[in-house]
Structures are given as structure tokens and as C-alpha cells.
C-alpha positions in Angstrom: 140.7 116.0 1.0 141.4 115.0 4.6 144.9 115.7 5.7 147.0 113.5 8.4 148.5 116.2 11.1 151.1 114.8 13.0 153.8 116.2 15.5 157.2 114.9 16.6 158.6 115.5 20.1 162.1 115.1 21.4 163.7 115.7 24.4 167.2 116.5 25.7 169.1 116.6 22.3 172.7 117.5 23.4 176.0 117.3 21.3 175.4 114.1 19.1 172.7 115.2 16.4 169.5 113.6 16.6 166.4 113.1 14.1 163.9 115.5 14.9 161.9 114.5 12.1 162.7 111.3 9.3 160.3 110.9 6.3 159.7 107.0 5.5 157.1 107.0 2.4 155.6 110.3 1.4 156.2 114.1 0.9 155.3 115.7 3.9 154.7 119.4 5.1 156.6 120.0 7.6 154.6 123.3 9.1 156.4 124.5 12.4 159.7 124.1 14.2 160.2 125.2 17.9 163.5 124.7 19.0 163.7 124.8 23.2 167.0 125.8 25.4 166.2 123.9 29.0 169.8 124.8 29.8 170.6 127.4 32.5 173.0 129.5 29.7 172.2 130.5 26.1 173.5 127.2 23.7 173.9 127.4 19.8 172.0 125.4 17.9 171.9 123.5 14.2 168.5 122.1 12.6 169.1 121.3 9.0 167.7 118.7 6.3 169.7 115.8 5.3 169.1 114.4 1.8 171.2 111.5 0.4 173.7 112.5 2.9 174.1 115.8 2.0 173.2 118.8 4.8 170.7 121.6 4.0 170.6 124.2 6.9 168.0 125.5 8.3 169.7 127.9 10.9 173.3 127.2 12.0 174.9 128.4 15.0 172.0 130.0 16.3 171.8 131.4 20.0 169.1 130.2 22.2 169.2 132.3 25.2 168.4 130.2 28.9 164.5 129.4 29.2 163.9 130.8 25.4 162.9 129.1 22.3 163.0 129.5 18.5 159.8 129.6 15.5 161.5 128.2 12.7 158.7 128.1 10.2 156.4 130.8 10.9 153.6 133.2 8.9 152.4 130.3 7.0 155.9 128.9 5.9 156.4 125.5 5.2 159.2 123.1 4.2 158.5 120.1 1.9 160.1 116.8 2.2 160.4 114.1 0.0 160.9 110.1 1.2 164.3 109.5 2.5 164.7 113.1 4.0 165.3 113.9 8.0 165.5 117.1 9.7 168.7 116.8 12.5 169.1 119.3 15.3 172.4 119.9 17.7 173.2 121.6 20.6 176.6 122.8 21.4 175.3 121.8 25.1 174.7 118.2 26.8 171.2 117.5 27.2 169.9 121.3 26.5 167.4 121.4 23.3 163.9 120.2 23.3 162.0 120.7 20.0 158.4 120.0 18.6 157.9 119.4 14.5 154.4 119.9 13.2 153.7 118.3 9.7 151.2 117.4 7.4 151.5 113.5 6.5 151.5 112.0 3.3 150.7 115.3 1.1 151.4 113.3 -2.3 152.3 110.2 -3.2 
């Protein structure tokens, strides 16, 4: 069976949480995280999964030193979302956190 690979990109994510990743009609795989400090000083970071408004962390409060990044789901991990579910990251910094999701689309219906 042929899968559907996708990726999300965002850029800047600062102090207001943002959607890295929202699920509209299908369980998904979600198969790698990188969370990217662009600041010029380490920030602390938040990714979790929000399900019927309820938040499911996935790091909290993590350091990201300046110019570094952070593997989330790595050796073959992966995270399964049902419809409805987003993953939301935060910095503690304005405009500081780039990340890139990787997913498999549509794994079941």
C-alpha cells in the first residue's frame, strides 16, 4: 500500500503557541520533530498534543541552545494521531523556534 508523506514547516513561532501540525480527517504518523532556536541565546521550548482541549507534552521547558536544534522522534519512533488532534509548540522567546514535522498521511481510516 502506497503511503502519503507529507511535512509541515513553520517559521518564527515566538510566545503565542502555534500549530505545528493539526489532523483534519485521518490518523496520521507523525515520524519526526526538529525543533530550531534562530535566536542569538538558548530559549525553552513546549511541543505537546492537544486532544479535546486537553495538553499532552511532548517536552516541556526544554533548552535550545543559540544556532542548535532538537530530534524529537528519533530511532524509528513515531507518534499517532487521531482526527481532531494538533501538535502546538512555544518559545519562551519572540520570533526564535522554527520547526519541521514529518508524517505519514491518512494511515487508517
Amino acid at each position: 500500500m502506497a503511503q502519503n508523506f507529507r511535512n509541515q514547516i513553520t517559521r518564527n513561532t515566538g510566545t503565542s503557541p502555534v500549530d505545528i501540525l493539526a489532523v483534519a480527517d485521518s490518523y496520521d504518523a507523525v515520524i519526526g520533530i526538529r525543533c530550531a532556536n534562530v535566536a542569538a541565546t538558548t530559549i525553552n521550548v513546549d511541543v505537546y498534543i492537544i486532544r479535546s482541549a486537553t495538553n499532552y507534552y511532548l517536552i516541556k521547558t526544554v533548552p535550545i541552545p543559540a544556532g542548535g536544534s532538537l530530534e524529537l522522534i528519533d530511532g524509528g519512533s513515531k507518534i499517532v494521531l487521531a482526527s481532531g488532534d494538533k501538535i502546538t509548540a512555544v518559545s519562551d522567546t519572540a520570533s526564535s523556534l522554527d520547526t519541521a514535522v514529518s508524517v505519514i498521511d491518512t494511515i487508517s481510516t
